[in-house]
C-alpha positions as CSV (number, residue, x, y, z in Angstrom):
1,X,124.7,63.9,201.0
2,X,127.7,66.1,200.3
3,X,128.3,67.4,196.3
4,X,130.8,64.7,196.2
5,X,129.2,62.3,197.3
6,X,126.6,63.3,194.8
7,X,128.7,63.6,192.1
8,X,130.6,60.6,192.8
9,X,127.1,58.8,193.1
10,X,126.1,60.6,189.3
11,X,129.4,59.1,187.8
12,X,129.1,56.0,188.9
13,X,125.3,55.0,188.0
14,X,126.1,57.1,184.8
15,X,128.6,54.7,183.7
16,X,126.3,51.4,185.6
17,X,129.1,50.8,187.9
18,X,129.4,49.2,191.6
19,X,130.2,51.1,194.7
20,X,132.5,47.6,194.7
21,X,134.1,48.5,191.1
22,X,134.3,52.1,192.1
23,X,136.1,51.0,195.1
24,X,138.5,49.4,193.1
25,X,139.3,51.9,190.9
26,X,140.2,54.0,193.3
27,X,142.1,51.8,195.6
28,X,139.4,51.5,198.6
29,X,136.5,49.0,199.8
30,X,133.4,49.4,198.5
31,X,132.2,50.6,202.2
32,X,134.5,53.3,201.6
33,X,132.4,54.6,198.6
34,X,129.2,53.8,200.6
35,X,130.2,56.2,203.0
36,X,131.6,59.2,200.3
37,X,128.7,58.8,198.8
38,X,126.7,59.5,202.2
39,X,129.1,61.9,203.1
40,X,129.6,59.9,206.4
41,X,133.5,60.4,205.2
42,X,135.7,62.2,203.1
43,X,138.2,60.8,200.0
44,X,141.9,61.4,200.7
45,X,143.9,63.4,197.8
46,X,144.9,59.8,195.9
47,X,141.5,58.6,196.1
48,X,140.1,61.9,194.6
49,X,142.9,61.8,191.7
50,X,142.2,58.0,190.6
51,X,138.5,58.8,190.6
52,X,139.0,62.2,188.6
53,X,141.0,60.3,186.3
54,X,138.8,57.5,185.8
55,X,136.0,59.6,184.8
56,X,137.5,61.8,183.1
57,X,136.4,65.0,185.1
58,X,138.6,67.6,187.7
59,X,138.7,67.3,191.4
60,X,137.4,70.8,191.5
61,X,134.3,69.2,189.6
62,X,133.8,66.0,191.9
63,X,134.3,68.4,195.4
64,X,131.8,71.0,194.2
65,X,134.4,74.1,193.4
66,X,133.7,74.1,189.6
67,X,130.1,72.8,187.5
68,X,132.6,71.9,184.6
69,X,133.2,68.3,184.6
70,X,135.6,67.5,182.1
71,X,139.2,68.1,182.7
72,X,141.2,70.5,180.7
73,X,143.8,69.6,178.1
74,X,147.1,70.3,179.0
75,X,147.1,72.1,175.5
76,X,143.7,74.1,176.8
77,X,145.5,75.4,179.6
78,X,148.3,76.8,178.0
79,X,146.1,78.9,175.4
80,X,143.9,80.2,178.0
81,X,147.3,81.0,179.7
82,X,148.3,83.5,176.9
């Protein structure tokens, strides 16, 4: 299993969902998330934004690149900017 597909996995029993929901949140069949989740394949760039945005966390947290998993305010940003 790949750190997506763990994550992606976390996030969805987390919140008691499907791999069928899931799938429909982000546009793709539920064998679709079967297979992220086994890392059999990998989620295109719209697939990784709808499931970022669902729950709530980065793509850099669902791919493995960060271990901070909520998203940044817009606001956030800008002050760590300056």
């Amino acid at each position: 299993m790949t750190e997506f597909g763990a994550r992606l996995k976390e996030l969805r029993t987390k919140e008691n969902l499907s791999q069928s929901a899931v799938g429909k949140i982000a546009g793709v069949t539920d064998r679709a998330i079967r297979r992220f989740e086994t890392g059999e394949n990998s989620p295109n760039l719209s697939v990784l934004t709808a499931l970022a945005d669902h729950f709530n966390v980065s793509i850099d947290y669902l791919t493995g690149r960060s271990d901070h998993c909520k998203q940044q305010s817009g606001d956030k940003i800008k002050e760590d900017a300056l």
